[in-house]
N, C-alpha and C positions, 0 to 999 in steps of 0.2 A: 330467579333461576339462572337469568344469564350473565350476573355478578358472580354468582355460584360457581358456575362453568367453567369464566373465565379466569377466578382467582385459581378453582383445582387445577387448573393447566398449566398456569403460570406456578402454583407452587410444585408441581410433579416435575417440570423439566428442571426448577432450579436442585430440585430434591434429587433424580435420579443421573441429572448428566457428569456429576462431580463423582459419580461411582464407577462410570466407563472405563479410565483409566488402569483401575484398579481390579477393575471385575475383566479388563484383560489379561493382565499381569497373574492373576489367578486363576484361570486357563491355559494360560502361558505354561506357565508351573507342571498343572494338571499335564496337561498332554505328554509333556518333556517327560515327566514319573512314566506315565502309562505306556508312551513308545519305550521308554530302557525295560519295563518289568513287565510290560503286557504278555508277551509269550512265557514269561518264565513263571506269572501267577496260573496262566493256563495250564501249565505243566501239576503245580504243585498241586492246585485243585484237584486235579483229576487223578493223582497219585494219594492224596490225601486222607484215604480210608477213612478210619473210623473218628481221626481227627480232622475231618472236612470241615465241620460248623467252626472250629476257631482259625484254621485258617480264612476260613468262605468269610465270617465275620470282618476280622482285621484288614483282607484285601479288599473289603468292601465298601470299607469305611472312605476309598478314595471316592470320588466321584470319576470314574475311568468309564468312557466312549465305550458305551454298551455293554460294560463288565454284568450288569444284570443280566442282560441278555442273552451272553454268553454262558453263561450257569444256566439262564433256562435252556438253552441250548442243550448242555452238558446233563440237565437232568432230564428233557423229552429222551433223551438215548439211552439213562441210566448210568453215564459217568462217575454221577455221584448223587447225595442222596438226596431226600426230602429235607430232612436236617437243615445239610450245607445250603440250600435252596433259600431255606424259611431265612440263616442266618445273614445271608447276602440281601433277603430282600428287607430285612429288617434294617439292617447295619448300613446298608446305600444310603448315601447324604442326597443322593439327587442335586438339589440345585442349591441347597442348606449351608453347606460349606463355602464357592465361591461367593454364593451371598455375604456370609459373616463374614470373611477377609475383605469384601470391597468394602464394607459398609464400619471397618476398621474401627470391631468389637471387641474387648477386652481377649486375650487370647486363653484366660482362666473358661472364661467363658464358651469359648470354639470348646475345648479340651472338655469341659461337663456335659454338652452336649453330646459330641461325638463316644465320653466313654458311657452314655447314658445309652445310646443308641448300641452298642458295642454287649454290652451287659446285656441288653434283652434279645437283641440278637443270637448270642451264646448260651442264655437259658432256655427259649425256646428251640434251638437249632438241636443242641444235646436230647432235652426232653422228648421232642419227639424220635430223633433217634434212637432213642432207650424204647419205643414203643412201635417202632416200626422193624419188617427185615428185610433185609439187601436184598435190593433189586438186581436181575440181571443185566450185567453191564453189556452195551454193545456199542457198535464204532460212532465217533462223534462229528459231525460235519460243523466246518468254522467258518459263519457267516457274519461275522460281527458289524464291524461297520459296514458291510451294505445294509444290514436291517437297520441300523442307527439312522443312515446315512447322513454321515458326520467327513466323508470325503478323505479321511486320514492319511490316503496316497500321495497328496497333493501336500502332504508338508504341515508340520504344527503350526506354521503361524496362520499360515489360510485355515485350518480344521480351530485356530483358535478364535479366529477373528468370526466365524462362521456361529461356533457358540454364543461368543459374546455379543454379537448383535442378537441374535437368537433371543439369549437371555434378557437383554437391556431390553430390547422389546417387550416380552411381558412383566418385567419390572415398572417399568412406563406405565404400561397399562395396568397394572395391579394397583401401583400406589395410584393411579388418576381412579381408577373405582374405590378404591378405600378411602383417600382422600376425599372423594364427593361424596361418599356414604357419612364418611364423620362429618363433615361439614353439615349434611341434613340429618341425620339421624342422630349425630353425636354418641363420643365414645361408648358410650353407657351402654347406649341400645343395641351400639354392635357386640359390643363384649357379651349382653344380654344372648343375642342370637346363637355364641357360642358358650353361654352358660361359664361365664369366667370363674372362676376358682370354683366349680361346683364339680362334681363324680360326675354330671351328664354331657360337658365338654366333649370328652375324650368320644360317645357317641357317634357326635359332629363332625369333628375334625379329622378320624380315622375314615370318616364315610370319605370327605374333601379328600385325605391325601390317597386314596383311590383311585383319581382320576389319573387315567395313564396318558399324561401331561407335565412338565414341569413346572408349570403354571400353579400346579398345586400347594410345590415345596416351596415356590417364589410367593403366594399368597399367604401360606402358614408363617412359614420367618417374618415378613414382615409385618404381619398382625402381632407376632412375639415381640417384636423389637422394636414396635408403638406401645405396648404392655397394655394391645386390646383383648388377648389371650393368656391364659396362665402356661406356666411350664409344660404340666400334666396336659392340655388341650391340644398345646403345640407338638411336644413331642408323640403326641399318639398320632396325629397325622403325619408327620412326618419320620416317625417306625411305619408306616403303610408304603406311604413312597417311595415304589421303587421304578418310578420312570415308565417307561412304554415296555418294561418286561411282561407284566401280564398281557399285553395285549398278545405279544409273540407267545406266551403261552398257551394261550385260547387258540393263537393259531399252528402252530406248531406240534403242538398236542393234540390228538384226535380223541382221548376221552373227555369228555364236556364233566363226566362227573366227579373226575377226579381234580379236572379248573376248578369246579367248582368248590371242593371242598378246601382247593391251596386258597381259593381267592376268601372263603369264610373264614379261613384260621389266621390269613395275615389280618384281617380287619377284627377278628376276634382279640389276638395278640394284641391289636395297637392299642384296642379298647379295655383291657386286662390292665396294659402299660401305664397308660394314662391314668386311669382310674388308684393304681397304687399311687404313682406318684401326687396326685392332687390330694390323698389324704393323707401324705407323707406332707405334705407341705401345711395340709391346716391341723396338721398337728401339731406342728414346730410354731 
């Protein structure tokens, strides 16, 4: 057990500290988008009517310092609607994207991902719009990065540096548990636990990207990107992932039953997603 240990640890830092660089540089990035467009996506969002789910989609797709939260924000007050809500929380890469650039993935690859993410975000964001009616709007209070608390006052490089140790830490720690896991279990049994190329995957891993943690989307990608999960497994957890929003949901929002019914339809959705895609694939 303590050859085990200490090979996992020794392969973990030589695995994740060659990503640091890179997984700055890609927060780098992130922040520099988010400060030049962050007020002016807020605008359009909230102007966005009956075209909220493609715009709430496509700006969503960044990973932007509480953009989730922001929409839940904009939806407890009635801003905008349920739609635009489902399509932001679907379409948010969470932690998915700086991953795939530091971990310097084919860029075909970022791009199937993100329009895979983008598509079910906009199908479901529409459809339930077609089935719901406008709420009344009232005035919206902007708290974003304090409920993040990502410090953004202080300058993108500190609010970058800030994430990116953030994130390298539970990258650290995800691959040193995955890594020990495969090491004693071996790949087989974990893929087993997630039911790899099977329709009961997606179950699993929409329940995981639930956790309102980014821990979740750093444990999904990387189970994807060892190919101890199928496409359809991964990306149904991570259509769930939308960061610490639901939790500002729950709390922000005083009806428990109407949390409730956003929090079964995004895990519903993911598990919907998943499930198509994995028998899109064992059909091909």
């Amino acid at each position: 057990m303590k050859e085990i240990l200490v090979h996992t640890l020794i392969h973990s830092i030589k695995d994740v500290i060659k990503l640091f660089p890179f997984l700055f540089l890609a927060f780098l990035i992130i922040e520099l988008i988010e400060h030049k467009f962050n007020k002016k996506a807020k605008k359009i969002i909230a102007k966005s009517g009956n075209m909220g789910p493609l715009l709430g989609g496509v700006l969503g797709l960044f990973p932007q310092c509480g953009f989730s939260v922001m929409a839940t924000n904009l939806y407890v007050t009635r801003i905008i609607s349920l739609g635009t809500l489902i399509a932001i929380y679907l379409s948010t890469s969470d932690e998915m994207l700086p991953i795939l650039l530091s971990s310097n993935v084919e860029i075909s690859l970022i791009l199937k991902l993100l329009g895979i993410k983008l598509f079910f975000g906009l199908f479901f964001g529409f459809l339930i719009d077609l089935f719901l009616r406008k709420r009344k709007k009232e005035k919206v209070d902007y708290h974003i990065c304090d409920d993040d608390d990502c410090h953004c006052e202080k300058g993108i490089f500190l609010s970058s540096l800030k994430h990116t140790l953030s994130t390298f830490l539970f990258i650290f720690i995800a691959t040193f548990i995955l890594t020990f896991f495969i090491e004693t279990l071996g790949e087989k049994n974990i893929s087993k636990i997630f039911f790899k190329n099977s329709i009961f995957g997606p179950f699993v891993s929409s329940l995981v990207g639930l956790i309102p943690n980014c821990a979740a989307s750093v444990i999904i990608t990387e189970l994807y990107l060892s190919n101890a999960i199928s496409l359809g497994t991964a990306m149904a957890g991570l259509l769930t992932g939308s960061g610490v929003a639901i939790l500002v949901l729950f709390k922000s929002n005083k009806n428990l039953k109407e949390n409730l019914i956003i929090l079964s339809l995004v895990y519903a959705m993911g598990v919907i997603s998943g499930v198509i895609i994995e028998m899109i694939e064992l059909l091909i």
